[in-house]
C-alpha positions in Angstrom: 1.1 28.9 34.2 3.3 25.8 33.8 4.9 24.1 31.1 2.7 21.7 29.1 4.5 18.0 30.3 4.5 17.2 26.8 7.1 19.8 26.0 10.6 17.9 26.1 9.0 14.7 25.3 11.9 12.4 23.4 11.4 9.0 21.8 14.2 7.5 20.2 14.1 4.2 17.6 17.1 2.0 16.4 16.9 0.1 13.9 19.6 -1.8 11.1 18.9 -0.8 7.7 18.5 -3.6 5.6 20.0 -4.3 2.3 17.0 -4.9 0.3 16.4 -1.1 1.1 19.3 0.1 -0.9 18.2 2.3 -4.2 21.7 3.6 -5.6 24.9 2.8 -5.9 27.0 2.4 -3.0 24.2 0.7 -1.2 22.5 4.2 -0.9 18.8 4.4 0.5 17.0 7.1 -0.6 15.7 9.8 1.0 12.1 8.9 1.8 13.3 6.2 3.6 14.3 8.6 6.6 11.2 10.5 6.4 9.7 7.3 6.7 11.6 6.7 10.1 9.8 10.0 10.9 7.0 9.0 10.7 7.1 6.0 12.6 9.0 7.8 16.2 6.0 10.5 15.3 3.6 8.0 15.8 4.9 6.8 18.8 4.7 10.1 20.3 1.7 10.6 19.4 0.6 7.4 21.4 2.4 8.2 24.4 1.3 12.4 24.2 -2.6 11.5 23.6 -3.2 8.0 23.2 -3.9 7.8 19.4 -1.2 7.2 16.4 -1.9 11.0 15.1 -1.1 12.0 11.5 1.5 13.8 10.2 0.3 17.1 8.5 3.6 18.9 7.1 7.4 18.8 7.4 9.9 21.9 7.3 13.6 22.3 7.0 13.9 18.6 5.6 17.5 19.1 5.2 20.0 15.5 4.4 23.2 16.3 5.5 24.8 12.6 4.7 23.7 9.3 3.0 22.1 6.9 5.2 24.0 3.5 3.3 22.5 -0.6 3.5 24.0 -1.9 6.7 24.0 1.0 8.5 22.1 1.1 12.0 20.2 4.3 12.6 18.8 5.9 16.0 15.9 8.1 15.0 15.1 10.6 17.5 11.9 13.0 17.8 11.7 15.8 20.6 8.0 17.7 21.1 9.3 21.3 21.0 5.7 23.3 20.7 2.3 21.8 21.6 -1.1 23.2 20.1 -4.7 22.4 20.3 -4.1 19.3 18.2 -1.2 19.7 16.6 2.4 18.6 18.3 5.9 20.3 16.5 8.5 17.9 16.6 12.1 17.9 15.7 13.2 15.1 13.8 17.2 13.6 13.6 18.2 10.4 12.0 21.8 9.7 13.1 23.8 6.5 11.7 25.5 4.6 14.8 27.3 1.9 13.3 28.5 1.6 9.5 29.9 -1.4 8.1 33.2 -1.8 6.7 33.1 -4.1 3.5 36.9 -3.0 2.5 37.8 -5.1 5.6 35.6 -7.7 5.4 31.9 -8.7 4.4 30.9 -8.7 7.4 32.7 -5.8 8.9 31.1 -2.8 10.8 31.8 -0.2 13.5 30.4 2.3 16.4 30.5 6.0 14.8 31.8 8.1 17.4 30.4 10.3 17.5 27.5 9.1 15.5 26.8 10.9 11.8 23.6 13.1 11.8 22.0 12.0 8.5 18.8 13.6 8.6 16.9 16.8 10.2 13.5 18.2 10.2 10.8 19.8 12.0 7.5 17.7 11.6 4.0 18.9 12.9 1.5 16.1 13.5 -2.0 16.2 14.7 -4.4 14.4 16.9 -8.3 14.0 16.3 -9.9 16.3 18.6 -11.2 13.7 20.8 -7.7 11.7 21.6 -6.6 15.2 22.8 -6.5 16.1 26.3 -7.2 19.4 25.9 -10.6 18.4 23.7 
């Protein structure tokens, strides 16, 4: 029997975090905004694994591991790691790239390297029975 292609499947998004996002002090973002992130690179996996945007049924082992700031640019990653019937398991990071540097200048920033891993989870998503290749 061999592997399902889908297995191994990785989509990554970047995107710069925008100030009118920040919720506390220090220009912090709160935490829905990366499970929000999630669940846009989940739908885009779902679109490329079986041509329909999915929805996401649960997430485990949500765990923020450092604050995800205003001005920060993020790469959000999502990796298929089990595929069912309908459902598709999906590990989730949010890592910030680049953070910027006010105590420089305003308009200060820099490459992390290596870059800070904000955010984990595991997500499962699922696909209407007819998008599904398996049926």
């Amino acid at each position: 029997m061999t592997a399902d292609p889908r297995l191994g499947l990785r989509v990554v998004h970047r995107r710069y975090v925008p100030y009118s996002h920040a919720h506390y002090a220090g220009n912090l973002v709160d935490g829905a905004y990366s499970l929000a992130c999630f669940g846009d690179v989940a739908t885009e996996v779902c679109i490329r694994t079986d041509g329909d945007e999915g929805l996401f049924a649960s997430y485990t082992d949500v765990q923020f591991k450092a604050p995800v700031r205003a001005g920060d640019v993020i790469e959000i990653e999502a990796e298929v790691v089990r595929v069912g019937n309908r459902s598709r398991t999906l590990h989730l990071e949010l890592r910030v790239i680049a953070r910027g540097r006010p105590e420089l200048s305003e308009s200060a920033a820099q490459l992390l390297e290596p870059p800070l891993v904000a955010t984990t989870a595991t997500g499962t998503v699922v696909v209407p029975a007819a998008a599904s290749p398996a049926g």
